[in-house]
N, C-alpha and C positions, 0 to 999 in steps of 0.2 A: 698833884701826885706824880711821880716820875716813877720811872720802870726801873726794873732792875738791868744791872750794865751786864752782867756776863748770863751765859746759858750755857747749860749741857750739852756740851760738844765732843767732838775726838780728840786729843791730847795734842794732836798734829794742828788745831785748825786755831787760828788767832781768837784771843777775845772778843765778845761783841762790844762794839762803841757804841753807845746809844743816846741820842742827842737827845737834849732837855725836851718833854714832850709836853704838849698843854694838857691840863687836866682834864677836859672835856675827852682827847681823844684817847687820855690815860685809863679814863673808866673807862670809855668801849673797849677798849682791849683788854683789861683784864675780865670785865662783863664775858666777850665771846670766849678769852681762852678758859675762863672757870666756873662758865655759868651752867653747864649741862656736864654729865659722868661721862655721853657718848661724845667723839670728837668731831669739833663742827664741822660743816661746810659754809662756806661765807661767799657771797658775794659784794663784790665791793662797785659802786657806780657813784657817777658824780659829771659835770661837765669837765671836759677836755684842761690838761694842767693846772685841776684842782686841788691834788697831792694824793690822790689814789695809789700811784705808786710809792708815796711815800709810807701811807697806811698801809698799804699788802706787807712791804717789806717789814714797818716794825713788829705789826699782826704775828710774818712770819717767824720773826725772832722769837718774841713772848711764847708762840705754841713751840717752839723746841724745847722751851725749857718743861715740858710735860709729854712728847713726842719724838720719839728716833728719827721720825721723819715728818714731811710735810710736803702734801703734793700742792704742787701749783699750776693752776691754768691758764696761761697766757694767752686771751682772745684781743688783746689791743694788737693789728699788724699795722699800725703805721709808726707806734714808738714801745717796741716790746721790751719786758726786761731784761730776758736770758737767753732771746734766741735772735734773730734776723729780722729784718722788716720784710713782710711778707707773709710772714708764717702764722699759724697758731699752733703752739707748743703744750705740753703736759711735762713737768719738771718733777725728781723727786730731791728736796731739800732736806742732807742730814746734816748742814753745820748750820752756824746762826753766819750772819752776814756782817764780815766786821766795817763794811760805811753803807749803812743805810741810805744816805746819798745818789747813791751810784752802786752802779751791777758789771758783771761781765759775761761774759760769754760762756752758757753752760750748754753741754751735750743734753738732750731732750731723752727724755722715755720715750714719748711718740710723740709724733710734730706731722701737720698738713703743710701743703706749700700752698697760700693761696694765689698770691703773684699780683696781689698790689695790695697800698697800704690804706685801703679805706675798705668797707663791705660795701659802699654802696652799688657797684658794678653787678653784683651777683651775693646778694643778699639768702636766698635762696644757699646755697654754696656754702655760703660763710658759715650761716647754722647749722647747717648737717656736718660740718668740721668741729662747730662746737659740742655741739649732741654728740661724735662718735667719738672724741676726746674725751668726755663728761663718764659716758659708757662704759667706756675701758676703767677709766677711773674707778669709778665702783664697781664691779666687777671682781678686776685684781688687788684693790686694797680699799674697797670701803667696807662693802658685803660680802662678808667670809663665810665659809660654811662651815660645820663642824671640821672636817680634816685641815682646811686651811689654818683654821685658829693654832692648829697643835705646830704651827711652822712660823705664822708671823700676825700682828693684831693692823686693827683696821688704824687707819691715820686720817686727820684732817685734811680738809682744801680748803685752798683760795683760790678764786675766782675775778683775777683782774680783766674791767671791761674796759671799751674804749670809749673816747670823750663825746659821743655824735649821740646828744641826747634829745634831738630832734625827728620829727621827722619820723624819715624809715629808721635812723636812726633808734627811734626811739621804741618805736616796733619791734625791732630784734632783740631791743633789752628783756620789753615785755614776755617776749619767748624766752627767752634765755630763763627768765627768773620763773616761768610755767613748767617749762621743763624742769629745771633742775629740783625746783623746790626746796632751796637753801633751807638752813637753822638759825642763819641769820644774814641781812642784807643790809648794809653800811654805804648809807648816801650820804654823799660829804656835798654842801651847799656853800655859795658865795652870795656876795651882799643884793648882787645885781639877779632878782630875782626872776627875771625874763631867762636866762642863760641857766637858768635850774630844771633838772628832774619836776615831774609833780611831786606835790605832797603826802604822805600817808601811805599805802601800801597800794602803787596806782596800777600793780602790775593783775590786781584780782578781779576776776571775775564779783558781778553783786552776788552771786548764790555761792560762790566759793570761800568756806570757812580761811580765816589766815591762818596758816600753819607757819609762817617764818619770824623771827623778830626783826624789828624794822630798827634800827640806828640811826638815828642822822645828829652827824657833827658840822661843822662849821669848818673852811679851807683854813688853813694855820698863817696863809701870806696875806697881809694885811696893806693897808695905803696910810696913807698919813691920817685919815680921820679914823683910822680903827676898824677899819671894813675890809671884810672877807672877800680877795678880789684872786683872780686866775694866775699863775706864777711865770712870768715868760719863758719858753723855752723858742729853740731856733732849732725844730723838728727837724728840717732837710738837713741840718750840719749832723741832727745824732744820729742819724739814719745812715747818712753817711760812715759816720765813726763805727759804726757796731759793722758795719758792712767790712770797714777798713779790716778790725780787729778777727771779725770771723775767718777774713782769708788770708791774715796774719798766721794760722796755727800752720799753714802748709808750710811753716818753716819751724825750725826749735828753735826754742827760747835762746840758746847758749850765740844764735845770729847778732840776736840784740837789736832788731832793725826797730830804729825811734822816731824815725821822718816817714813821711808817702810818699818822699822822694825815693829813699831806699830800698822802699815797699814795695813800689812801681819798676822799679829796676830787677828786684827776688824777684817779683812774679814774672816778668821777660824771661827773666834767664832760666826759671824753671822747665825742666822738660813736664809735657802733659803725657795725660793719656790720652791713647787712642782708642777711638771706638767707632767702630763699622757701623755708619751711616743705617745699614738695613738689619741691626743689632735690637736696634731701639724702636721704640712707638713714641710717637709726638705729640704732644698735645697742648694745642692754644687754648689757653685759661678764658683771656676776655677779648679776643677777636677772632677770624676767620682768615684762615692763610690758604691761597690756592696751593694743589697738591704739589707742583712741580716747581714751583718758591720757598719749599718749606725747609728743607737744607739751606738757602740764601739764608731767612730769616733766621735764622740761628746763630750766627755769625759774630762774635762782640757783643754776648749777652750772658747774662747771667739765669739759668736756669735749676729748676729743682731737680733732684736726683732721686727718682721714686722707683717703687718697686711693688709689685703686683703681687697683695695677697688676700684680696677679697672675691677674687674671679673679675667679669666683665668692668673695666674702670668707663668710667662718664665724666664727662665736665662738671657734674652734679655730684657725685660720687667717685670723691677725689683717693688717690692710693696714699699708702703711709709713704714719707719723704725719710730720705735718710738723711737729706742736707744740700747746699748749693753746691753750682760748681760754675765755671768762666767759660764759655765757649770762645778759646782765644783764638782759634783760625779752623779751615774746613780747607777740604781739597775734593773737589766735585770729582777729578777724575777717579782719585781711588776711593771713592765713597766714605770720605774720613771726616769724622771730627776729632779737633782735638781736645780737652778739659781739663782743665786745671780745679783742682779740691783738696778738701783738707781731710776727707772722712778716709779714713782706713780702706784699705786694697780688699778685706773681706766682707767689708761693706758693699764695697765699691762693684763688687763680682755679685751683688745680688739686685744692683739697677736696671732696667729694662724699659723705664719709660724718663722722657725726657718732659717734665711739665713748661713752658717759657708762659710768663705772666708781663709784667709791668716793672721790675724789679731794676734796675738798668745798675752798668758797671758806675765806680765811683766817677765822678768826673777827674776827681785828683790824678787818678791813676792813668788818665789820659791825655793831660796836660803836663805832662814834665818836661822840661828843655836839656834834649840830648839823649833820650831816652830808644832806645831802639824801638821797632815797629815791635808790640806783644804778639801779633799773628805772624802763624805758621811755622811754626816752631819743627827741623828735620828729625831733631834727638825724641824721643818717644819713651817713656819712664814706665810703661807698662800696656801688653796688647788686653783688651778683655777678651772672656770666652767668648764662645758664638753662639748668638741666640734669634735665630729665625723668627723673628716678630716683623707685623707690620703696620706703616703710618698710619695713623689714624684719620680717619677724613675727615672735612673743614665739619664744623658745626653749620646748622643750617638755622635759619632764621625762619 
């Protein structure tokens, strides 16, 4: 069975390509998008370059062709779809995606910074980013109320997890899939069945009715005897490239910059913004920094750009992120940092804390031969307001 090639979209946005798909994963996906009146929630799980991502995104396609939109969960931070290594994202999708393949960089409805690309550091952490992303999700477009319905109808999710199906790993799945309590849960398996999920619904409790339907398909990448085997990918290059392309936007399109050589040269010559050292509140994700190092360690890093709207933030109880930025140079004596970002100035005026994780600049970007020093830049591209906050103290152990 094959899908159908195009879907309901804006008039502006390209048709869907849709590659030949096996029949096995042909029925799950018309199973989830036609099988219930209300629209689903799915979560998708399987080991590590199984095709997960390849399943979320055709999944995503087929539900527009019955949906204006389609929210997506991005809880994999080490090889995301649409947002940053690092992060977990909440996306709302109204076109179909013309190469299933590959993604690019889309601006999030609400995104965590978690500040590295595995949960195992702070697992704790990771699922209260997934739970408050989950929350909001329903909330604003799952569970409507009467007034809400007269303005806009609930929509589907997808729910892509990450490959770590061991382990703690495999623990947080089990939450993940307790809490949400999907409609349906699509485990994609390969032949070497040591490196598989359990079997059957392993996330229930014995006295806990199943309430989700269970899917399991087979990986579509195969070896020479016919067996369902993991799809190589080379993680630290894509992690790299989306990192590339995210700080790609601080320039228009009409630059044209197609090398990290060029890349690497924009971002030098760009002026940053400045922001006053004692502006911001800091906070170390997965270590401990003494108080009076903590402007050094900033320095040639890459950090989130968050902003304080729940009251008291905690290592544990992370702020909404509005997006990264470069901390390309500091000046101890005028209490400056300087940042380079791509998010908008009115954005940009409502940051107040500064998250640093694990996340590191690209190496490309710091290997170019003949490339001027990217720190300390004199020209200044905007002052922010002033906002009397103060550093956060180290985490204690």
């Amino acid at each position: 069975m094959e899908l159908e090639s195009n879907c309901i979209a804006p008039a502006s946005a390209p048709p869907c390509q849709t590659p030949h798909v096996p029949p096995q994963w042909a029925d799950a996906l018309h199973e989830i998008a036609g099988g219930s009146p209300s629209p689903p929630i799915v979560v998708i799980c399987g080991p590590k370059n199984s095709g997960k991502s390849t399943f979320s995104r055709l999944l995503l396609n087929i539900l527009l062709q019955r949906y204006d939109r389609v929210g997506y969960l991005d809880t994999d931070v080490g090889q995301p779809e649409f947002f940053v290594p690092g992060c977990l994202s909440l996306h709302l999708i109204d076109e179909c995606l013309p190469d299933v393949m590959s993604t690019s960089i889309r601006e999030p409805e609400r995104c965590f910074f978690f500040g590295d690309i595995s949960s195992k550091r702070d697992p704790e952490a990771y699922m209260d980013c997934m739970f408050r992303l989950h929350d909001y999700f329903i909330k604003e477009y799952h569970q409507l109320n009467d007034h809400d319905n007269n303005k806009k109808s609930s929509i589907p999710l997808i729910i892509n997890t990450a490959g770590w199906v061991k382990g703690t790993g495999l623990d947080v799945l089990i939450e993940l899939l307790r809490y949400v309590s999907p409609t349906h849960v699509v485990q994609i398996r390969i032949s070497v069945e040591t490196k598989n999920l359990p079997t059957g619904a392993f996330w229930l409790n014995d006295k806990k009715r199943e309430l989700s339907k269970l899917i399991e398909v087979d990986a579509v990448f195969t070896d020479s005897y016919n067996q369902s085997v993991l799809m190589g990918k080379n993680a630290s290059r894509l992690r790299e490239s989306r990192l590339l392309d995210y700080f790609k936007q601080c320039f228009s399109s009409s630059l044209n910059i197609k090398t990290n050589k060029e890349l690497a040269y924009a971002l030098a010559s760009l002026p940053p913004y400045q922001v006053h050292f004692s502006e911001v509140k800091v906070m170390h994700l997965h270590c401990q920094v003494p108080k009076h190092e903590v402007i050094y360690s900033l320095n040639a890093t890459i950090v989130g750009l968050a902003f304080n709207s729940f009251g008291p933030t905690t290592i544990e109880c992370r702020p909404w992120c509005a997006g990264l930025g470069i901390v390309r140079g500091i000046d101890v004596k005028k209490d400056l940092l300087y940042v380079l970002t791509p998010i908008s100035l009115s954005k940009l005026e409502k940051v107040d804390i500064l998250l640093q994780g694990f996340i590191q600049i690209p190496t490309v970007l710091l290997q170019v031969r003949g490339c001027r020093s990217p720190y300390m830049a004199a020209n200044v591209l905007h002052k922010l307001p002033y906002k009397k906050l103060k550093i956060s103290p180290p985490k204690r152990s």
